[in-house]
N, C-alpha and C positions, 0 to 999 in steps of 0.2 A: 167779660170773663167773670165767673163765678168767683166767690167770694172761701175760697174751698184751700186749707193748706196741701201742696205739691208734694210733701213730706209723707203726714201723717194723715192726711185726709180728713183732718177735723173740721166739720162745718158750724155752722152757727146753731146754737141749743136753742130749748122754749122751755119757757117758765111760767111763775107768779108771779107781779108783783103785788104788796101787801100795802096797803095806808097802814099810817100811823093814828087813824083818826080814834078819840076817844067812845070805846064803847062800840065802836062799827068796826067789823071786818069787808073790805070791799078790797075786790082781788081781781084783777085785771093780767089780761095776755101780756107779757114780754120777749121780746128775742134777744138774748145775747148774741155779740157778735166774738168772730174770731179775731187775737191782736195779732194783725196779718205784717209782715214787711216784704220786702221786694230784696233779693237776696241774689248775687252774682258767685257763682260756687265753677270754679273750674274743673272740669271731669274730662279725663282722659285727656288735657290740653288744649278742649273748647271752652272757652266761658260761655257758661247758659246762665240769661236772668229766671228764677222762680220766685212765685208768692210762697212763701214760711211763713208759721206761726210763731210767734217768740221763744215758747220754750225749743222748739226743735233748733231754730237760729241757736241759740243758747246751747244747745246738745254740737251742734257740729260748729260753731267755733272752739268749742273746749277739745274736740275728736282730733281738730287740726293742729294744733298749736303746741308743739312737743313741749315738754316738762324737763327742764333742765334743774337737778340739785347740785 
């Protein structure tokens, strides 16, 4: 399985990365990855496992969880 959120569709980004070295800039490919969990969400009365990404995780447990004052 791809490494891909089930949610949002965020995949892994590319980048820079930069030394610290003095007086040398040397700049090398990186990939970010996506912070992926493994997520049991009940829909329509089936539980389905999906991979989510933590902010979405984070969006639909606050969506669920009613607010009581």
């Amino acid at each position: 399985m791809s490494r891909i959120c089930e949610n949002c569709q965020k995949s892994r980004l590319r980048g820079k990365q930069v030394t610290d070295a003095w007086g040398v800039s040397y700049r090398s490919n990186k990939h970010f990855g996506v912070n992926l969990r493994n997520a049991t969400l009940t829909i329509g009365g089936v539980k389905k496992r999906i991979k989510v990404c933590a902010k979405c995780l984070k969006s639909l447990k606050a969506s669920l969880v009613p607010v009581t004052l």
